[in-house]
N, C-alpha and C positions, 0 to 999 in steps of 0.2 A: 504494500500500500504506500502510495506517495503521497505526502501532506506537504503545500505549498502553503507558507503566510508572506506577507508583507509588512511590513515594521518601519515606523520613520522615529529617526535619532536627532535628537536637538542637542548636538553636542555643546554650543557654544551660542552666546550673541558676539555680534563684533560693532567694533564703532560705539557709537554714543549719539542723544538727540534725536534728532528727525532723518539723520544717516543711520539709524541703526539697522542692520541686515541679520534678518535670520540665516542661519549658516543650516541648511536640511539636508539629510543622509535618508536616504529610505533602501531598505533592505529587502531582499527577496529570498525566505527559507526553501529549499529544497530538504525534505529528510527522503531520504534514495533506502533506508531501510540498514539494516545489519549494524547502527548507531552508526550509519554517515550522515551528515547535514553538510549540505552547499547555500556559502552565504553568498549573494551578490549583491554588489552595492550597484542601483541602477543608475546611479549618475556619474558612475568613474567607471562602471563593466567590470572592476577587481569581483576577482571570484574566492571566496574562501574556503578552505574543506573544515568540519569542525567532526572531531572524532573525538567521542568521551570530553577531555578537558583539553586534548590538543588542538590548538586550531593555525591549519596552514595556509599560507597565500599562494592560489595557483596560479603559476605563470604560463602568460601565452607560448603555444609550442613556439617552436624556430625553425621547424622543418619547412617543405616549397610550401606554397600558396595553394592552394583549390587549382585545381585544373594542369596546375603546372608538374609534369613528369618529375622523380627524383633524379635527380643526375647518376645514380651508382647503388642496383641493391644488393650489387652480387657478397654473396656469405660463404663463409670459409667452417663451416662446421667443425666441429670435435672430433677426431676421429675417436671412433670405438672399438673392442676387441671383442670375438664372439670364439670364447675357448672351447666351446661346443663342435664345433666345424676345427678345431684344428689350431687357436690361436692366429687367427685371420684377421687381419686389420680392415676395418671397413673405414672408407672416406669418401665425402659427400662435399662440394661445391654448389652453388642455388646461383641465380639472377633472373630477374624477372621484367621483361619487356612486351609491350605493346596487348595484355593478355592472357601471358604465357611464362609457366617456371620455366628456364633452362635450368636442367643437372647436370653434371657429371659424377659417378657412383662409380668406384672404385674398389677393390679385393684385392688387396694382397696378403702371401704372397700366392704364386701359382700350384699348390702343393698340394696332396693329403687327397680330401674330398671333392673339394672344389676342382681340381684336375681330373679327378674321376669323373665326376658329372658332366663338366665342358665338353670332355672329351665323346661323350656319348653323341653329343651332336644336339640335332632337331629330338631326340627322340627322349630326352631328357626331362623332367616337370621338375628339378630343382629352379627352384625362384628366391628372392629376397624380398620381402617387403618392407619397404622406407614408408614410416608415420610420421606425421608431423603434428605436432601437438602446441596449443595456445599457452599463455604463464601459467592458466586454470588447468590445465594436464586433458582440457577437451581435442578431441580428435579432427584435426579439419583436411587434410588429405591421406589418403593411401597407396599408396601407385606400389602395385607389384613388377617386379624387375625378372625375367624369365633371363636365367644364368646362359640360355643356348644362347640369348640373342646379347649377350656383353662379348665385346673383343678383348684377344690375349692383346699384352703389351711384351715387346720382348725387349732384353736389353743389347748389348752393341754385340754379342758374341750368339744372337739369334734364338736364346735362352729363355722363355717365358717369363716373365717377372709378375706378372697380377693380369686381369681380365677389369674390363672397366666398360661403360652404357654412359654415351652425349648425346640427349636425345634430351626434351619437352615434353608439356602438358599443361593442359588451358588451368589458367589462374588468374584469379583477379588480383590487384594489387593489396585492395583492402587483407584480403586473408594472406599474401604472402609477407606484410606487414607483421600482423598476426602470429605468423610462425616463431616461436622461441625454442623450441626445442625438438629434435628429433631422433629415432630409433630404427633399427634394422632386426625383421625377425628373419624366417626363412622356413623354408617348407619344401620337400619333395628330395632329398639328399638322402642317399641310400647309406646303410653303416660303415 
């Protein structure tokens, strides 16, 4: 339940005489619930948060403007290690243009399971599934990664070093914003 009030402050008179000015503040409460209240004072736009007995002043962001593209969203993920499969490094790169995530997803090294499986070809259903999760741990994409269709990488001596997938999928900006944090399961890997 939202409860909105209005509130006016007479903090002060100023002047003296037939110059004297009322100085008025009027407030605008938001309580947004879970003991958050948002103050706003409507004649300056300052927005307050008031939690319990803390009360913060929120500042306008500083990111672009409405309408205007960000110049740069590409993220450099954490790699992760999946001791299951072998002690296999999993790495994930993101950027998002005009629509669309671009990834690159990466496994190293080329070894163990993961070689087993690639090697199988098309006939293979090992896959990897990359989640991507909001700061609240809600779910907001899935893209499962079918291991036949990642490329080996190999190093200078023609040696496989990891298999890796450069490849897209529709996204709006708003949710790639969104994204804070993400995982790698995996499914279809024989013992």
């Amino acid at each position: 339940m939202i409860f909105m009030a209005s509130i006016t402050v007479f903090p002060f008179l100023a002047g003296c005489g037939n110059d004297q000015k009322e100085v008025k503040n009027t407030y605008e409460l938001l309580n947004a619930g879970g003991g958050l209240v948002y103050r706003m004072n409507k004649g300056s736009g300052e927005v307050t948060l008031i939690v319990g007995p803390e009360i913060r002043k929120l500042e306008e962001g500083t990111g672009t403007k409405p309408g205007q593209p960000k110049a740069n969203y590409l993220t450099e993920w954490p790699a992760a290690t999946n001791s299951q499969l072998g002690g296999i490094t999993l790495k994930l790169r993101t950027n998002w243009r005009e629509g669309n995530m671009f990834y690159i997803f990466e496994v190293s090294p080329y070894l163990g399971r993961v070689q087993t499986e690639h090697d199988k070809g098309a006939t293979t259903e090992a896959r990897f599934i990359l989640n991507f999760y909001d700061s609240d741990g809600f779910q907001l994409l899935r893209i499962p990664v079918q291991l036949s269709q990642m490329e080996k990488t190999v190093d200078a001596d023609g040696k496989p070093t990891s298999v890796s997938v450069n490849t897209t999928i529709a996204c709006s900006a708003a949710t790639y914003e969104a994204i804070k944090i993400w995982s790698a399961g995996w499914a279809g890997f024989g013992p």
